[in-house]
N, CA, C and O atoms as CSV, one atom per row, in Angstrom:
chain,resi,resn,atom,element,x,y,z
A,1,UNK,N,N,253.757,-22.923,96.958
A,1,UNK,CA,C,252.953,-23.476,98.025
A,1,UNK,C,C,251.818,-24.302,97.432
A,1,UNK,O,O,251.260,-23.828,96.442
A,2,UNK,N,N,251.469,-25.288,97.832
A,2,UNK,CA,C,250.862,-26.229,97.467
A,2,UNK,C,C,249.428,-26.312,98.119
A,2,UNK,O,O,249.472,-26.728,99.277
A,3,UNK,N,N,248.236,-26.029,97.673
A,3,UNK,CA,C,246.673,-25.932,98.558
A,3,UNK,C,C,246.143,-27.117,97.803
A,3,UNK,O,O,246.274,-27.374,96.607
A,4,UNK,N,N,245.373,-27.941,98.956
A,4,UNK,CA,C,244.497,-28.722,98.990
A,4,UNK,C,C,243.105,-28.293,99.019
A,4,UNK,O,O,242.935,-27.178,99.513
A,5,UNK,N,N,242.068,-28.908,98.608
A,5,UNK,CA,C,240.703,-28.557,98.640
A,5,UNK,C,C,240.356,-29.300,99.655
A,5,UNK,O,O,240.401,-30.521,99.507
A,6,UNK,N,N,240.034,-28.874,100.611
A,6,UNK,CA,C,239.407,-29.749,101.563
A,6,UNK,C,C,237.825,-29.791,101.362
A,6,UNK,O,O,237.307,-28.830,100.793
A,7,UNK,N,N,237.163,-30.670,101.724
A,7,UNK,CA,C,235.784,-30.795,101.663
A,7,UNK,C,C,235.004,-30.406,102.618
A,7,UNK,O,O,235.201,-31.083,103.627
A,8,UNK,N,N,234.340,-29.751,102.729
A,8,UNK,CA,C,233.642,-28.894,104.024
A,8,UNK,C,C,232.224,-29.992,104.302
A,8,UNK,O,O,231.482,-30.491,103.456
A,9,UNK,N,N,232.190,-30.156,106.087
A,9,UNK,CA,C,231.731,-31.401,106.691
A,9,UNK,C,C,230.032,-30.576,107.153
A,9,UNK,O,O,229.805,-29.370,107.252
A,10,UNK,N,N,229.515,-31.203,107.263
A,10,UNK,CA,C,227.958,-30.485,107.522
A,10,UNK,C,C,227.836,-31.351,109.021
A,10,UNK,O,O,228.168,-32.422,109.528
A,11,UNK,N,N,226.919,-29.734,109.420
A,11,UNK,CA,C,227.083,-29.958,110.981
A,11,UNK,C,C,225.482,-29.693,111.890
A,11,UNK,O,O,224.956,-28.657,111.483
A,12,UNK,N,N,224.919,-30.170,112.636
A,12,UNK,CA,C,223.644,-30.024,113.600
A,12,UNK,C,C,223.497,-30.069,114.644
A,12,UNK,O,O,223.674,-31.164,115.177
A,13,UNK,N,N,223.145,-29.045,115.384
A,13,UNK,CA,C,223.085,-29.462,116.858
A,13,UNK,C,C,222.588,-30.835,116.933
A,13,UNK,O,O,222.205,-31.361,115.887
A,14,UNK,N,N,222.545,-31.490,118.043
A,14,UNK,CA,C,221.921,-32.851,118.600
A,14,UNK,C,C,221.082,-32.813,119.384
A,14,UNK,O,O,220.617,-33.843,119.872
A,15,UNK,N,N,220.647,-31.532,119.727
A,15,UNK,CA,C,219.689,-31.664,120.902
A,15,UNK,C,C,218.468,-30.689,120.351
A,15,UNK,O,O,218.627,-29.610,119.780
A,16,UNK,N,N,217.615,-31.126,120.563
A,16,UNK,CA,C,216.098,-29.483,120.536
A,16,UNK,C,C,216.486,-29.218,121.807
A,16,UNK,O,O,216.974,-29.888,122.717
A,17,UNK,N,N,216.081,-27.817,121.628
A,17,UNK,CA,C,216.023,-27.028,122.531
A,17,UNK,C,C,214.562,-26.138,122.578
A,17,UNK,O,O,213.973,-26.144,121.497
A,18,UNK,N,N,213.950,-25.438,123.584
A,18,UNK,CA,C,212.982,-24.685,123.629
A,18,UNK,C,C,213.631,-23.528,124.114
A,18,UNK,O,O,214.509,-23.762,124.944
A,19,UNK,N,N,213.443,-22.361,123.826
A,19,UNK,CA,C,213.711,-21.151,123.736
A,19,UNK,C,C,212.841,-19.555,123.883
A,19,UNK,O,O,211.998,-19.214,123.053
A,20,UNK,N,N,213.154,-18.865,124.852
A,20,UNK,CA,C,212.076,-17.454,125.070
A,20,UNK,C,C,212.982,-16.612,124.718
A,20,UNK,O,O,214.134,-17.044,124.766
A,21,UNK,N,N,212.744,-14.895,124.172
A,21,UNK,CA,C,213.236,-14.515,123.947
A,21,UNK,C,C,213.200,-13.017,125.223
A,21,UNK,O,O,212.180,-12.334,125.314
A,22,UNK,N,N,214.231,-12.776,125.938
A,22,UNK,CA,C,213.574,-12.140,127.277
A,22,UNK,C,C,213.116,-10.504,126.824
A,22,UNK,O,O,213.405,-9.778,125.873
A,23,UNK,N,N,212.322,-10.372,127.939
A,23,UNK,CA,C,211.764,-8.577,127.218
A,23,UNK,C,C,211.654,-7.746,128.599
A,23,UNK,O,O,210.863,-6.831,128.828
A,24,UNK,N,N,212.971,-8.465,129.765
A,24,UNK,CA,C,213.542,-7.342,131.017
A,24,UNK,C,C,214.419,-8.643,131.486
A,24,UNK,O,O,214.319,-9.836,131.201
A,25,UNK,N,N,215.398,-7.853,132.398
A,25,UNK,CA,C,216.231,-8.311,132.625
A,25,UNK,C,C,215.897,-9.661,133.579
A,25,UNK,O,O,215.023,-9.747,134.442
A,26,UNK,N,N,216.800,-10.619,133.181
A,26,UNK,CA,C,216.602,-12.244,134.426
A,26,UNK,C,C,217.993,-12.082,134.587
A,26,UNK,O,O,218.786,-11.532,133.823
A,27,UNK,N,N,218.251,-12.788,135.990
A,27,UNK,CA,C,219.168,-13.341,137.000
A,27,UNK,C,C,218.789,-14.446,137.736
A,27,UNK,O,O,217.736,-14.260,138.345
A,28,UNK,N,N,219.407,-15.784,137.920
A,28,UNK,CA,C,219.388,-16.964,138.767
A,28,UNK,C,C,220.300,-17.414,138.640
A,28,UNK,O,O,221.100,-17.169,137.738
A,29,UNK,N,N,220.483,-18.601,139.967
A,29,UNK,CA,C,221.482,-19.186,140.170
A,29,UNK,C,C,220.436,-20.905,139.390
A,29,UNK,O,O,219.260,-21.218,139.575
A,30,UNK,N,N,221.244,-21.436,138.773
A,30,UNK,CA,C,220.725,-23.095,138.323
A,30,UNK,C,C,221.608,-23.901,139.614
A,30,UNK,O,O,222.465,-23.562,140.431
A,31,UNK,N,N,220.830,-25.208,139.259
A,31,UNK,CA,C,220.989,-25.915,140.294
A,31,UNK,C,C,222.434,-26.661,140.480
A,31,UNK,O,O,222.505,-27.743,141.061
A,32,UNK,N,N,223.469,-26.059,139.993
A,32,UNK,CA,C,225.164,-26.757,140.134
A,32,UNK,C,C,225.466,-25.131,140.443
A,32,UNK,O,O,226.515,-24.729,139.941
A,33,UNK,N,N,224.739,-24.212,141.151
A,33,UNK,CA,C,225.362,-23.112,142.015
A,33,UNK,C,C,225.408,-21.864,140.727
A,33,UNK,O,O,224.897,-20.751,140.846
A,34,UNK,N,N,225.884,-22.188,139.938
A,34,UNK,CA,C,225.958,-21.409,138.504
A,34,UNK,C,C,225.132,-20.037,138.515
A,34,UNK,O,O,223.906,-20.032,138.622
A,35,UNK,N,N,225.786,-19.050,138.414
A,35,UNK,CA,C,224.935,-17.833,138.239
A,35,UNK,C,C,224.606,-17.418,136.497
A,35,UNK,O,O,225.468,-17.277,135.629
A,36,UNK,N,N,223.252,-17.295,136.340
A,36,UNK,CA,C,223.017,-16.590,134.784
A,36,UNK,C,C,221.987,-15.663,135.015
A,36,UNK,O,O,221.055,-15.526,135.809
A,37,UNK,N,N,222.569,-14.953,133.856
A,37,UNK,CA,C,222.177,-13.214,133.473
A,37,UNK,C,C,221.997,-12.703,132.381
A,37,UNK,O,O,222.903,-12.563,131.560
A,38,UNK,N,N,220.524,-12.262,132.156
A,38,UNK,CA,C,220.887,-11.235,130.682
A,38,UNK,C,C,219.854,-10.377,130.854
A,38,UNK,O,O,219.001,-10.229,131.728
A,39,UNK,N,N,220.255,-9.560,129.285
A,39,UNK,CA,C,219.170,-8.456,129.464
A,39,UNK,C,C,218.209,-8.650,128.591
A,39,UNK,O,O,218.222,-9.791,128.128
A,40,UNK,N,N,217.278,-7.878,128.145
A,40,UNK,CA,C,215.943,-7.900,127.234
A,40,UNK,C,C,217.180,-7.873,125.747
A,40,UNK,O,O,218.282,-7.338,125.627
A,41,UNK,N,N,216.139,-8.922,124.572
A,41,UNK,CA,C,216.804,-9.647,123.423
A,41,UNK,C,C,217.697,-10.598,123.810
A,41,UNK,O,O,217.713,-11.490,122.962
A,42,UNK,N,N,218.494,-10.825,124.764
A,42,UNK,CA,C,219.001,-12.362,125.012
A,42,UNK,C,C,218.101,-13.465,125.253
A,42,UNK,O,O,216.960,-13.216,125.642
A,43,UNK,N,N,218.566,-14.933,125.027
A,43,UNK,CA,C,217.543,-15.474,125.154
A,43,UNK,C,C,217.455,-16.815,126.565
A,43,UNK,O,O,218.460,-17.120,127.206
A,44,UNK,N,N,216.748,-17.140,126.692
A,44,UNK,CA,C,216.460,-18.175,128.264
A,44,UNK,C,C,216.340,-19.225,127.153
A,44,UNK,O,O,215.757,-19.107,126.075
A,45,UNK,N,N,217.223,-20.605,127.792
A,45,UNK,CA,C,216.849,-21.776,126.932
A,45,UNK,C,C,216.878,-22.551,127.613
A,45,UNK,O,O,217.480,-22.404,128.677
A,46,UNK,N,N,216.135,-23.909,127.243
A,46,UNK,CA,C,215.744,-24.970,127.920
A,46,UNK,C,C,215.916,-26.253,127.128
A,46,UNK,O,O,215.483,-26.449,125.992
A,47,UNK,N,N,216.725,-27.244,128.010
A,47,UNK,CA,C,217.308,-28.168,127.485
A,47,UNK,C,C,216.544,-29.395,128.016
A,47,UNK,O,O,216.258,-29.434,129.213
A,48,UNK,N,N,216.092,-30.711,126.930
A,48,UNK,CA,C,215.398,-31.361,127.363
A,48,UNK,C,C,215.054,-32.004,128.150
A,48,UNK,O,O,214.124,-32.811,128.130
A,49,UNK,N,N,216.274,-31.547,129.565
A,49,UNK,CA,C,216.582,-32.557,130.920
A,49,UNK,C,C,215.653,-31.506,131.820
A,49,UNK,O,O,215.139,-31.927,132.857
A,50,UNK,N,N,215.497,-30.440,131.492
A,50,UNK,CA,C,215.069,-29.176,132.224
A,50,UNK,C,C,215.774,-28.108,132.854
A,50,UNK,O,O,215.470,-27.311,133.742
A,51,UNK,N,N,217.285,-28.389,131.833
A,51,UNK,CA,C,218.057,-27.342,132.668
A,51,UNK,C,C,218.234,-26.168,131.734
A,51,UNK,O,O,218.394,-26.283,130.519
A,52,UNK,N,N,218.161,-24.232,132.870
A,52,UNK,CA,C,218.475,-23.294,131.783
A,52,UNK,C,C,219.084,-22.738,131.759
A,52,UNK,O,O,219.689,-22.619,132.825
A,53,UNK,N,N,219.561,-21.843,130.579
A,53,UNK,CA,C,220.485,-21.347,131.060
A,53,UNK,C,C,220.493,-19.812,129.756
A,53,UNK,O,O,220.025,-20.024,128.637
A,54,UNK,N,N,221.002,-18.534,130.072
A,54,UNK,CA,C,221.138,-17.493,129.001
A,54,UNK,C,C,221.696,-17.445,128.349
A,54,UNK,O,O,222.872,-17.543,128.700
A,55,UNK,N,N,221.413,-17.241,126.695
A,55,UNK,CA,C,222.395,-16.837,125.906
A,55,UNK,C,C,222.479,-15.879,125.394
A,55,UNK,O,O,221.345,-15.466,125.150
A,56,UNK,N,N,223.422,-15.046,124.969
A,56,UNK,CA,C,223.503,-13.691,124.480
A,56,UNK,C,C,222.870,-13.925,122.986
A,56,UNK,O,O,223.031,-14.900,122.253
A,57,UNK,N,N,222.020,-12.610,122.732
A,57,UNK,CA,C,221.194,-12.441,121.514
A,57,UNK,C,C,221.981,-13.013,119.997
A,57,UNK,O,O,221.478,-13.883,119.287
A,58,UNK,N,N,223.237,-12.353,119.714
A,58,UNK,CA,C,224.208,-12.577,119.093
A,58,UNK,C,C,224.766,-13.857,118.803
A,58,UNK,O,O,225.330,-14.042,117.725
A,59,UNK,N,N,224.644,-14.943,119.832
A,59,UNK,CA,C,225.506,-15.536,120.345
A,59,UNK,C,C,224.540,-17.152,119.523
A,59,UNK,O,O,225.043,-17.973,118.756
A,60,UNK,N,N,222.697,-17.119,120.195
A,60,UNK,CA,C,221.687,-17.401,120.023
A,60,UNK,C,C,221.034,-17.800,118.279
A,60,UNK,O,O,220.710,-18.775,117.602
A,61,UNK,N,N,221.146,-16.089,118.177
A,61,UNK,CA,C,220.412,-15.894,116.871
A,61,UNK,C,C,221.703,-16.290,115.558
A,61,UNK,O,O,221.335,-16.534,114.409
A,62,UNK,N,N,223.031,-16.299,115.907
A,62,UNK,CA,C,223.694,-17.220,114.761
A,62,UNK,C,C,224.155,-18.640,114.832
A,62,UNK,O,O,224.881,-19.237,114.036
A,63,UNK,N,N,223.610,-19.059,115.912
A,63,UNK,CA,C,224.021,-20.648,115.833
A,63,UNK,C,C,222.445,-21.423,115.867
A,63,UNK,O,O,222.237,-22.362,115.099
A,64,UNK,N,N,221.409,-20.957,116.787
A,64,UNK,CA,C,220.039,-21.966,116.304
A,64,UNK,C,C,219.440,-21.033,115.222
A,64,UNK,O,O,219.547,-19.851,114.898
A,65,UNK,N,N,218.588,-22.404,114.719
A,65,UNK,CA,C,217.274,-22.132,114.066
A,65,UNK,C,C,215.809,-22.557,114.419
A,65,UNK,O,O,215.477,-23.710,114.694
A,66,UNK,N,N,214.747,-21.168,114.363
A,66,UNK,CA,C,213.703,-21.717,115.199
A,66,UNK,C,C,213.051,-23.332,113.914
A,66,UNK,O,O,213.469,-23.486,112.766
A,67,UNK,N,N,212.239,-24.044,114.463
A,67,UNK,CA,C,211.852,-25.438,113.707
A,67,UNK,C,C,210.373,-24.404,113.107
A,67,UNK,O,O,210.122,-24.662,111.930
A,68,UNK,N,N,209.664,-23.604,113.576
A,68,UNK,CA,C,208.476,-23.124,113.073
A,68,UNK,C,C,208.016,-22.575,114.510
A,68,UNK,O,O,208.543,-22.667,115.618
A,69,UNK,N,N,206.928,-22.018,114.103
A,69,UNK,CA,C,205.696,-21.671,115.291
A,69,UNK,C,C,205.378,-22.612,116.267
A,69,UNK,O,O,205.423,-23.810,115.987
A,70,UNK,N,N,205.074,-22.240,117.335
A,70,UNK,CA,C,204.285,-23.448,118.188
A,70,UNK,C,C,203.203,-23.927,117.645
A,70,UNK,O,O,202.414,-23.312,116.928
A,71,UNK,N,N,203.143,-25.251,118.049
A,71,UNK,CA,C,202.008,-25.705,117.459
A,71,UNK,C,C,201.035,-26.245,118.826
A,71,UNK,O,O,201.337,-26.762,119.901
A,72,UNK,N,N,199.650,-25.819,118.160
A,72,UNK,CA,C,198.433,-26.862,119.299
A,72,UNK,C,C,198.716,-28.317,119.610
A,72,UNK,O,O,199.238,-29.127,118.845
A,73,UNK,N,N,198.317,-28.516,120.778
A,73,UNK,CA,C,198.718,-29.873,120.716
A,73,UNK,C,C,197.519,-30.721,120.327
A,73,UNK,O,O,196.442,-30.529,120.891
A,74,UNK,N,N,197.699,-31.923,119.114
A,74,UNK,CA,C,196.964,-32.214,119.114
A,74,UNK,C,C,196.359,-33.731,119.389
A,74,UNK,O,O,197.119,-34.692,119.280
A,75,UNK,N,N,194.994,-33.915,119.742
A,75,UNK,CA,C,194.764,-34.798,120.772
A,75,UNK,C,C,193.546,-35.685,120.019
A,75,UNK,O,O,192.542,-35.269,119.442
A,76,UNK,N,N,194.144,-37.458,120.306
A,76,UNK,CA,C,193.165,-38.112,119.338
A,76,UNK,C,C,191.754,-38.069,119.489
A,76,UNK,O,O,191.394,-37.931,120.658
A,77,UNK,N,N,190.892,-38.144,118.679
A,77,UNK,CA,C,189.298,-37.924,118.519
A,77,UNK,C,C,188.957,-39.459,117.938
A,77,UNK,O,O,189.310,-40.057,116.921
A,78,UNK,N,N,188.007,-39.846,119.196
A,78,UNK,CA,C,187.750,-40.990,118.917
A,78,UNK,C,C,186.162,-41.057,118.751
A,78,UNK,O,O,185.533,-40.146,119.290
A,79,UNK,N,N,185.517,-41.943,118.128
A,79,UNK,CA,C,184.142,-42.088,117.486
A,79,UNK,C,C,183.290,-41.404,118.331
A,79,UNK,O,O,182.507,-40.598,117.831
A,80,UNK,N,N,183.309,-41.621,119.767
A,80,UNK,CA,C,182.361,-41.510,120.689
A,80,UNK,C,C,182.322,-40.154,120.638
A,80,UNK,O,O,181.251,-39.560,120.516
A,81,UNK,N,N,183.637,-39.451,120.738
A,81,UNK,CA,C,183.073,-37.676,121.144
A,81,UNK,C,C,183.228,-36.999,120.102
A,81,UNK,O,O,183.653,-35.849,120.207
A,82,UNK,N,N,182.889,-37.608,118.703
A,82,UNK,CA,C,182.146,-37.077,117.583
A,82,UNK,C,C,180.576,-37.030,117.515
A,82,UNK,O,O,179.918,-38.067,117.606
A,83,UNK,N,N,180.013,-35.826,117.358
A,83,UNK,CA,C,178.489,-35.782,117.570
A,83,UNK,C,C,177.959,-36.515,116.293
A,83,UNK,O,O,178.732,-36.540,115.335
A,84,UNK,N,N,176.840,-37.064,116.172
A,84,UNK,CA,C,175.916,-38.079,115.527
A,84,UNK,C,C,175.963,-36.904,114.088
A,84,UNK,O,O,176.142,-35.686,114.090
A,85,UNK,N,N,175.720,-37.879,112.923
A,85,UNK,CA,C,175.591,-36.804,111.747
A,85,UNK,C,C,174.021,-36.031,112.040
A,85,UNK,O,O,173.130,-36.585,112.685
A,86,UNK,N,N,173.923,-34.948,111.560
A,86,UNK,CA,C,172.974,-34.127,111.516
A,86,UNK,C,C,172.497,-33.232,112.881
A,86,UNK,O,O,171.581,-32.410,112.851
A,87,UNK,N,N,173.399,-33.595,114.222
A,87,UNK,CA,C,173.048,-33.228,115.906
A,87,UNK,C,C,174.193,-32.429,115.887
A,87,UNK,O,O,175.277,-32.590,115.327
A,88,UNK,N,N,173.758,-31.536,116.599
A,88,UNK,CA,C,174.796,-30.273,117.079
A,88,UNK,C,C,175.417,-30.478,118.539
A,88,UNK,O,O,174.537,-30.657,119.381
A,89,UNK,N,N,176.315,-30.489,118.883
A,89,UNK,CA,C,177.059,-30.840,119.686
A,89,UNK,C,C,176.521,-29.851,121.120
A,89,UNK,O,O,176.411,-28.633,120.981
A,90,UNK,N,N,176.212,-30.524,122.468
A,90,UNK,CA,C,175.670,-29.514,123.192
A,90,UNK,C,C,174.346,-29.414,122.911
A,90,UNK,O,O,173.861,-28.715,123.801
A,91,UNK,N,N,173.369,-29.799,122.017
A,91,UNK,CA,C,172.246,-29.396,121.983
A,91,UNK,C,C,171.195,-30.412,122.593
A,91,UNK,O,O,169.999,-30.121,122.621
């Protein structure tokens, strides 16, 4: 029998997703009638159109990866609402 090496192809989701991890049980219907369900450790996800939907813990935790922590959002600082050198802000 004759084996080939095939070359193994690298793969990424295409979409971010935002993700909670539930801690009691959810049930809803989404808006194409669709019923979803899970229990505490499955997770609620949210897709960038705004639609959600459950995934089993198992199911979740071996196909994504979180990107890091949330982060603050952060917001430009422009000259004006920097206080004067040596003045305390509020004072």
């Amino acid at each position: 029998m004759h084996v080939r090496t095939i070359e193994w192809n690298v793969y990424r989701t295409r979409f971010l997703i935002k993700a909670r991890q539930l801690t009691q049980p959810l049930s809803f219907v989404d808006g194409l009638g669709r019923e979803h369900s899970g229990q505490p450790g499955d997770y609620l996800m949210e897709s960038s159109d705004g639609t959600r939907r459950i995934v089993p813990r198992h199911f979740f935790e071996d196909v994504y990866v979180a990107m890091g922590p949330p982060r603050k959002p952060v917001w430009p600082v422009s000259a004006a609402w920097m206080p004067a050198a040596g003045t305390r802000r509020g004072a």
